[in-house]
C-alpha positions as CSV (number, residue, x, y, z in Angstrom):
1,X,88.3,93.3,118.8
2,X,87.8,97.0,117.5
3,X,88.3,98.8,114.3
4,X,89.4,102.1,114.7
5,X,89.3,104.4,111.3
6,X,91.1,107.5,111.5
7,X,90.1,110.5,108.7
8,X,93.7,111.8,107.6
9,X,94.1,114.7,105.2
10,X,97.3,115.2,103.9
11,X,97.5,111.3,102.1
12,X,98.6,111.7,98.1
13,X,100.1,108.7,97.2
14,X,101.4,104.7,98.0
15,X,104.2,105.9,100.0
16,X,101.8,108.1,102.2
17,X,100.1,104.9,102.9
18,X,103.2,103.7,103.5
19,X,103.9,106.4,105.7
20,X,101.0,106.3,107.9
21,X,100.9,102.8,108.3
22,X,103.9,102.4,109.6
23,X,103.5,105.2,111.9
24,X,100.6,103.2,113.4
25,X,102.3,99.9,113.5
26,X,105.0,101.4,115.2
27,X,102.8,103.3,117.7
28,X,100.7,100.3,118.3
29,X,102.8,97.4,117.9
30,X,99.5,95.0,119.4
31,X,97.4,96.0,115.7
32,X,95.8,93.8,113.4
33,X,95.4,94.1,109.5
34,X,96.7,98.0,109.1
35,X,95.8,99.6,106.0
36,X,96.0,102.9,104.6
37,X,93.6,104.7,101.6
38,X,95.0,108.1,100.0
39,X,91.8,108.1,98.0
40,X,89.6,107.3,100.8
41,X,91.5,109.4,103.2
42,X,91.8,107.0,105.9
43,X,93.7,104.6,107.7
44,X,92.0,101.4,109.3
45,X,93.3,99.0,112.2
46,X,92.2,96.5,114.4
47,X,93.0,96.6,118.4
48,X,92.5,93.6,120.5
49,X,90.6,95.5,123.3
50,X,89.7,99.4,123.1
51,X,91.2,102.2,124.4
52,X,89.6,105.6,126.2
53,X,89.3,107.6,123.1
54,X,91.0,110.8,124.7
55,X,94.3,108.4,124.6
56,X,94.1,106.5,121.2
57,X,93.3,110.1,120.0
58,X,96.6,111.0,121.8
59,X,98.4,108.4,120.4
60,X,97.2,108.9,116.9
61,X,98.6,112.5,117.1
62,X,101.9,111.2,118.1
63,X,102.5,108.8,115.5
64,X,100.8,110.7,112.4
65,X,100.9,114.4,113.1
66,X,105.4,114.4,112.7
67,X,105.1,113.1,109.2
68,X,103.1,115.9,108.9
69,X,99.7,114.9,108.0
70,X,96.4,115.8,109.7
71,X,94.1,113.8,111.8
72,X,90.2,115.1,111.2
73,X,88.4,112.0,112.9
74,X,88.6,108.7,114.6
75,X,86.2,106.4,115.4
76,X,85.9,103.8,117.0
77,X,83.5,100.2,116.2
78,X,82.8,97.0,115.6
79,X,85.1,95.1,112.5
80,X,83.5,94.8,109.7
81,X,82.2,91.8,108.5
82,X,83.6,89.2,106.0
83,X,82.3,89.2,102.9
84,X,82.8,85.9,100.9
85,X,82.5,85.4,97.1
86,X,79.5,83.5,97.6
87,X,77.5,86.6,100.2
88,X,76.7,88.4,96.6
89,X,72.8,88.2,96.1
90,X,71.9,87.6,99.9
């Protein structure tokens, strides 16, 4: 699997989030664990296998740039690791 964060200006509120993850779900219907931070001004997603970056960039624009936000970045790595209650201190 991949995690793909995508910078997005143009997020104020819970609906935005709203907004922009459904874009994404909609756009890629195959993603994993889609979530959406106005503060952070991001979206995250998981995709089983990754995808040239010239055509998830593509795709990104397609979904997100009609509700009218703004796509500044997208990268592309490894998910992040779990962190249980009991990692603290190690």
């Amino acid at each position: 699997m991949v995690q793909v964060t995508v910078g997005i200006d143009g997020m104020m509120c819970g609906m935005c989030e709203a907004h922009v993850g459904d874009a994404i779900r909609k756009q890629f219907p195959e993603a994993k664990k889609v979530s959406a931070s106005a503060g952070k001004g991001e979206a995250k997603f998981l995709l089983e296998k990754e995808l040239p970056k010239p055509m998830l960039e593509h795709e990104l624009h397609a979904a997100v740039d009609p509700l009218g936000y703004r796509i500044l970045s997208v990268a592309v790595g490894e998910p992040e690791a779990k962190k249980g209650f009991f990692h603290f201190g190690r």
